[in-house]
C-alpha positions as CSV (number, residue, x, y, z in Angstrom):
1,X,12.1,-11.9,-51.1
2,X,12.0,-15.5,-49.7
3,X,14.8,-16.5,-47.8
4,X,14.8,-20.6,-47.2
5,X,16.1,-20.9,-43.9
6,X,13.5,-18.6,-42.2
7,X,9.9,-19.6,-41.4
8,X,7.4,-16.7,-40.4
9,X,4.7,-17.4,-38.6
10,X,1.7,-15.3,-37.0
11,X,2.1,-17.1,-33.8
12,X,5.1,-16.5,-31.0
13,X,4.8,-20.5,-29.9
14,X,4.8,-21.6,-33.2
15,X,8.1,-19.8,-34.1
16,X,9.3,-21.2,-30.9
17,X,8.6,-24.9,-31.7
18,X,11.7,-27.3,-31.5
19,X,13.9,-24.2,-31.4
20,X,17.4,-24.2,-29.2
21,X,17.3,-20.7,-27.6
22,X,14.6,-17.8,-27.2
23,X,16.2,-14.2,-28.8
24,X,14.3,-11.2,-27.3
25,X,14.4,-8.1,-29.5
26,X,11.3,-6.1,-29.1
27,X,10.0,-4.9,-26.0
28,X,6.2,-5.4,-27.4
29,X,3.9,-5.8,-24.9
30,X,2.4,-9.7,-26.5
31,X,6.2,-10.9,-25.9
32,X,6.2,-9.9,-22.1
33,X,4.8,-12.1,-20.9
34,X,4.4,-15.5,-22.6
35,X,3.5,-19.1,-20.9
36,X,7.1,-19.9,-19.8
37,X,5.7,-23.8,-19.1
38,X,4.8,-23.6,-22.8
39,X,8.0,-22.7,-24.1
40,X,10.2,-25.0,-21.9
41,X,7.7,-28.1,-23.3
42,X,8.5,-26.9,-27.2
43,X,12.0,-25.7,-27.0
44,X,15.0,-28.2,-27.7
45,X,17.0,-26.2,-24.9
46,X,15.6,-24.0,-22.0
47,X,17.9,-21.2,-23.1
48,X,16.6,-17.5,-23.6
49,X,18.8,-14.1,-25.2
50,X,16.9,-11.0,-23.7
51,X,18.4,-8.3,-25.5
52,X,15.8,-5.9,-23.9
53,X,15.6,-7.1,-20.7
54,X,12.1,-7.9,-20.2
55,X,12.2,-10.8,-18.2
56,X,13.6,-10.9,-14.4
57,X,16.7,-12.5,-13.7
58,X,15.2,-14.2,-10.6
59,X,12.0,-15.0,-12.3
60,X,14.3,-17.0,-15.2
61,X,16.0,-18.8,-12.0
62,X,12.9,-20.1,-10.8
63,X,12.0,-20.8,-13.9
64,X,15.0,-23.3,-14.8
65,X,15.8,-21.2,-17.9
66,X,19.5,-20.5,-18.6
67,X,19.0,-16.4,-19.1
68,X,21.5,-14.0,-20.7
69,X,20.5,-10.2,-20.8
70,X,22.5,-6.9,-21.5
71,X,24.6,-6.0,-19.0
72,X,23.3,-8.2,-16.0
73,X,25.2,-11.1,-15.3
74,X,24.1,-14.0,-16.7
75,X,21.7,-16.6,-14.9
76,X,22.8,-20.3,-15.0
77,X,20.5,-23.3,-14.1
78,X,22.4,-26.4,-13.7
79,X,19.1,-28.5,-13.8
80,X,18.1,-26.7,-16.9
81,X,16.4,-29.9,-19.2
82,X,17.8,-30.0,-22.7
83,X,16.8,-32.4,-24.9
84,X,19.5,-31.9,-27.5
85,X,22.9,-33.4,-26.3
């Protein structure tokens, strides 16, 4: 079934190109840990939904990504860069 509105791709940054938030659903071992410098230079926003948290809350911090996991409180960077106002 093709659905219009969805692109797959083989390749985690390509699906992450121009996007406005990160959604973690897996806990696979390729997606742990990705070039974070990578994704804030193609995303649209520095934003990432960790459903599984995978990623550190203080490693997101230093990171300048605005992080919101399951039941941790969620991490806030003021300076986080977004392109799209």
């Amino acid at each position: 079934m093709e659905v219009p509105q969805v692109v797959l791709t083989n390749d985690m940054y390509d699906a992450i190109d121009k996007s406005d938030a990160l959604v973690i659903c897996t806990e696979w071992q390729e997606f742990q840990s990705p070039d974070f410098s990578k994704l804030k230079g193609m995303m649209n926003n520095h934003v990432i939904f960790d459903g599984r948290n995978i990623f550190s809350q203080s490693q997101m911090m230093d990171l300048g990504f605005n992080y919101y996991s399951v039941g941790r409180p969620t991490v806030v960077n003021c300076d986080s860069h977004s392109r799209a106002k």
